[in-house]
N, C-alpha and C positions, 0 to 999 in steps of 0.2 A: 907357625906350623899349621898347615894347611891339615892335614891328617891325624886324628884322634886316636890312638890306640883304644880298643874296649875289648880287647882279650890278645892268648898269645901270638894270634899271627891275623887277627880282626881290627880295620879300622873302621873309621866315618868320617866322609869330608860333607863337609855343608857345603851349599849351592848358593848360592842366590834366589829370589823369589821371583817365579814366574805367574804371566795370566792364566788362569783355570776354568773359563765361562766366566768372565768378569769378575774372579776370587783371586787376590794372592795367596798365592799355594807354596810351600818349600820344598826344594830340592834338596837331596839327600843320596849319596852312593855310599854302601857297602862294599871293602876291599877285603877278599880275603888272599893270604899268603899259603900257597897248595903244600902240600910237600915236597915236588919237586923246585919251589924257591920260585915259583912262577906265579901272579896273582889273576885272577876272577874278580872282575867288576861289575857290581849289581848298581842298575839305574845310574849311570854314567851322569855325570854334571858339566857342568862348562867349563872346560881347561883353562889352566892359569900355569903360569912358567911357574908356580908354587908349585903348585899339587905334580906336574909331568917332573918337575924333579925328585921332589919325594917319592913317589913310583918308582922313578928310573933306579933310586935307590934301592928301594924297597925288592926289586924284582923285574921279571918280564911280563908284562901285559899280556895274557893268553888268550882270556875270556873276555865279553863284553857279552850282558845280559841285559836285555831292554824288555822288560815284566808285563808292559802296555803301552797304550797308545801316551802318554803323556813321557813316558820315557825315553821316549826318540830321539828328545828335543837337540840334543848336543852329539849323537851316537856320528853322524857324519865327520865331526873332528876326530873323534876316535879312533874313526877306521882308519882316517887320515895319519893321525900319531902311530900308530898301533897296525901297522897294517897286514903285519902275520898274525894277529887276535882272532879268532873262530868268536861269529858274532851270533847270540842266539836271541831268541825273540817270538812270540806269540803270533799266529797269523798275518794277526791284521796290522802290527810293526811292520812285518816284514816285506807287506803289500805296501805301507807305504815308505820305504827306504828302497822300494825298486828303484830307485832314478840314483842310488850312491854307489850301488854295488861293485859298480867299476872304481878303483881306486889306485890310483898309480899305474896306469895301465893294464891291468889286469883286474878279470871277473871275482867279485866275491866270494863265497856260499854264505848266504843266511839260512842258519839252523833253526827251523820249527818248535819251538818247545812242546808242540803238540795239545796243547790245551784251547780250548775255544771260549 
């Protein structure tokens, strides 16, 4: 089981360790299940036919939330799997995922979180 339940409709999937400035750093997403049955993913990880089936289970992928620069890493697959997801993201994410926003033929929106 890829996906940890840690409350009623909250998981955690662990990631893999990636480079950080020369540091292995852990990756870590937050799923939450909305109440329309649809889920919000905080800091997206690196898809594995694990985790994209328990999701598929669990709900529809709506949200993709990428909190900073280091949470981009995998957000491209995402958009990829997931590509009616509203993808949100801090400025400077979003300046650098300018090059994915096309995805399947058609233009993205990336939503500003609005914070600097």
């Amino acid at each position: 089981m890829v996906l940890e339940q840690v409350g009623d409709s909250a998981w955690l999937a662990e990631g893999k360790l990636v480079n950080f400035h020369g540091f292995p750093f852990p990756t870590r997403s937050v799923v939450v299940q909305l109440r329309s049955g649809d889920l919000w993913v905080w800091s997206p990880i690196k898809l594995s036919d694990g985790l994209i089936g328990e999701l598929d289970r669990l709900g529809r992928v709506t949200h993709l939330v990428s909190p900073n620069k280091i949470h981009h890493l995998y957000l491209q697959d995402w958009m990829a799997r997931y590509p009616e997801a509203q993808v949100w993201g801090l400025p400077s994410v979003i300046e650098q995922q300018r090059h994915v926003v096309e995805v399947g033929g058609r233009v993205r929106q990336l939503v500003s979180l609005g914070v600097v």
